[in-house]
C-alpha positions as a printed NumPy array, in Angstrom:
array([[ 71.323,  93.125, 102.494],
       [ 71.973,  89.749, 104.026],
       [ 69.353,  90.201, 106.684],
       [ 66.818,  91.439, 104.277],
       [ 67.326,  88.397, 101.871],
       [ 67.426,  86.277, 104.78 ],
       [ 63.703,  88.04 , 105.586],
       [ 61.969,  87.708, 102.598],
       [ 62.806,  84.206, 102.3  ],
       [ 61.561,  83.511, 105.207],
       [ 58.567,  85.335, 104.497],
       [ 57.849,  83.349, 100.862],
       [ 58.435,  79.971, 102.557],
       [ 56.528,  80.674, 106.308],
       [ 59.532,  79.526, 108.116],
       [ 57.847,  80.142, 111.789],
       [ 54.575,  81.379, 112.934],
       [ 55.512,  84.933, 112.827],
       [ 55.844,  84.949, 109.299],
       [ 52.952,  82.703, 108.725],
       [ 50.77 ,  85.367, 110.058],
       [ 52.591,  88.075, 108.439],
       [ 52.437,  86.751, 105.241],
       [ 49.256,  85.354, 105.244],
       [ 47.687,  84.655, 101.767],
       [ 49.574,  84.137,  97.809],
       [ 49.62 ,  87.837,  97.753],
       [ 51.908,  89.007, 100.529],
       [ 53.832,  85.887,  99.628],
       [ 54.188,  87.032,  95.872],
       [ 54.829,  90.374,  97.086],
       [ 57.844,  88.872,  99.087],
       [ 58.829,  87.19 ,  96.268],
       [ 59.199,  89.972,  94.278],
       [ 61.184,  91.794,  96.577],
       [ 63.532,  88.809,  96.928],
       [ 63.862,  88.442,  93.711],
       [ 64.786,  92.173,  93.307],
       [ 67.445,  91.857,  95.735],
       [ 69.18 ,  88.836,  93.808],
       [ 69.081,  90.828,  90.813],
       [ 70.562,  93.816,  92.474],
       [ 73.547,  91.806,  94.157],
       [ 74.115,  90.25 ,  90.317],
       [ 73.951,  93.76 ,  88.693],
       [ 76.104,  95.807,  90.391],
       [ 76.667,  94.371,  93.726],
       [ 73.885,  96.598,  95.126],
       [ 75.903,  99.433,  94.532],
       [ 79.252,  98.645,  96.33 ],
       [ 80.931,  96.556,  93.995],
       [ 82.146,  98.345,  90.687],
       [ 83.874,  95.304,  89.312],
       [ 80.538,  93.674,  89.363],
       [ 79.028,  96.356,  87.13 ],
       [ 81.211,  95.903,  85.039],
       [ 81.062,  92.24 ,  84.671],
       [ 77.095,  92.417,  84.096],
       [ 77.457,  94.925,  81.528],
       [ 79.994,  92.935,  79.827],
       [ 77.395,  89.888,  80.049],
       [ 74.17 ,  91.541,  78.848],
       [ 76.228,  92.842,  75.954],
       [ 77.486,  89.214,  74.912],
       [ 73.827,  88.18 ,  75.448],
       [ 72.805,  91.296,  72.925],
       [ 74.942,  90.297,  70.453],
       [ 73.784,  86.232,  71.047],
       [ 70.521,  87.351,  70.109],
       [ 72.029,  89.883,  67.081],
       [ 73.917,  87.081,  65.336],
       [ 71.205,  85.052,  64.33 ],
       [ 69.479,  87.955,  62.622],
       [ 72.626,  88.923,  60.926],
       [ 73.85 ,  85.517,  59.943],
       [ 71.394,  85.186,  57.317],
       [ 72.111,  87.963,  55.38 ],
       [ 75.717,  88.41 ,  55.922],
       [ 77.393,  85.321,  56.326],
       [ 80.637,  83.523,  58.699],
       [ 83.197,  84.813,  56.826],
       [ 82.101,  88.158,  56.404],
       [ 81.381,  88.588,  60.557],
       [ 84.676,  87.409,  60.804],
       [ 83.756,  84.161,  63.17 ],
       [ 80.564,  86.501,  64.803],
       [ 83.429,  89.783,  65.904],
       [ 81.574,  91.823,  63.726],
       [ 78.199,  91.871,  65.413],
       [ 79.857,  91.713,  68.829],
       [ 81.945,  94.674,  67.593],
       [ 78.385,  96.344,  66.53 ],
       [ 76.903,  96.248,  69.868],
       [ 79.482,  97.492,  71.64 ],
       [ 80.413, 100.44 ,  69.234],
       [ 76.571, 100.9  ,  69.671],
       [ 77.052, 100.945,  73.283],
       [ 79.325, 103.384,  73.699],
       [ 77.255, 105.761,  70.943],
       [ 80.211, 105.622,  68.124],
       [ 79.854, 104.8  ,  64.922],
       [ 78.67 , 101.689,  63.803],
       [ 78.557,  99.549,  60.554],
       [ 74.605,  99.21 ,  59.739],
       [ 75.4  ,  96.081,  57.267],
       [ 75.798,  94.195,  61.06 ],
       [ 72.817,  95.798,  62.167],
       [ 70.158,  92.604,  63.419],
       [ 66.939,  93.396,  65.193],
       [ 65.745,  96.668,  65.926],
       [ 64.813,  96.195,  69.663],
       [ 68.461,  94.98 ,  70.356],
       [ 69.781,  98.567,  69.377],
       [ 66.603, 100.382,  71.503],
       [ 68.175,  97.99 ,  74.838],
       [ 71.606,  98.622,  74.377],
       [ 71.387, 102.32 ,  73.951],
       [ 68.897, 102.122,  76.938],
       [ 71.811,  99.954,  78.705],
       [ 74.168, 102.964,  77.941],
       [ 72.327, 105.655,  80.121],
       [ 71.094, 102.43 ,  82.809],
       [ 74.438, 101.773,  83.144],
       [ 75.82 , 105.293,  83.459],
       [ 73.577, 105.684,  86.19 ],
       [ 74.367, 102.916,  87.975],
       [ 78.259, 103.688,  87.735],
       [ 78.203, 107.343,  89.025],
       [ 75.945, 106.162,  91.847],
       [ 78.933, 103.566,  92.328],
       [ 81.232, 106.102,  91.994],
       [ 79.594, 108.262,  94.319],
       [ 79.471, 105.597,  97.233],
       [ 83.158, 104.584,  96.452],
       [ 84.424, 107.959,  96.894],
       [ 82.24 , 109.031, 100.21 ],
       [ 82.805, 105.753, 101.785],
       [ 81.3  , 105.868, 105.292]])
């Protein structure tokens, strides 16, 4: 993973003539990009798949970041001292999360509930393939 990080950048910055040719043009460069990028965002996820602590970190994150966004739609109508200090929509998304039953009165924007039950089967996914690789180490 290191080399292929190590190529891309060199392909989105032309580091020698090789990759000057290579990557002629914005388009192979934004193509490079992309993949760069998409390597990044696998090592934060889930530690492209070898790193289960990792996974769990990032879900933990994206969840605080769900209920952020969740709290300011909820605020309005329900108040600080009812959310008990903002627990109450954090305890929402989660409960959501794992598909148990939730209290709708801490219910915020739609789309947050559509991405974390997506996040639920994403995130299954991701840990059986992590479980899978742990177990059959090579």
């Amino acid at each position: 993973m290191k080399s292929a990080k190590l190529h891309y950048s060199y392909a989105v910055r032309g580091y020698s003539s090789y990759y000057k040719r290579k990557y002629a043009g914005f388009f192979p460069k934004l193509r490079a990009g992309i993949h760069l990028a998409g390597l990044h965002l696998s090592d934060l996820v889930w530690g492209h798949g070898e790193k289960p602590i990792r996974l769990l970190w990032s879900c933990l994150f994206f969840l605080c970041v769900l209920t952020f966004v969740n709290f300011w739609a909820v605020m309005p109508k329900v108040g600080w001292a009812d959310s008990h200090g903002g627990l109450k929509p954090l305890e929402y998304v989660v409960r959501l999360f794992l598909d148990m039953s939730t209290n709708d009165r801490f219910q915020g924007y739609a789309v947050i509930d559509y991405i974390a039950v997506l996040m639920r089967y994403i995130y299954i996914g991701l840990f059986i393939s992590v479980l899978y690789k742990s177990i059959s180490h090579r």
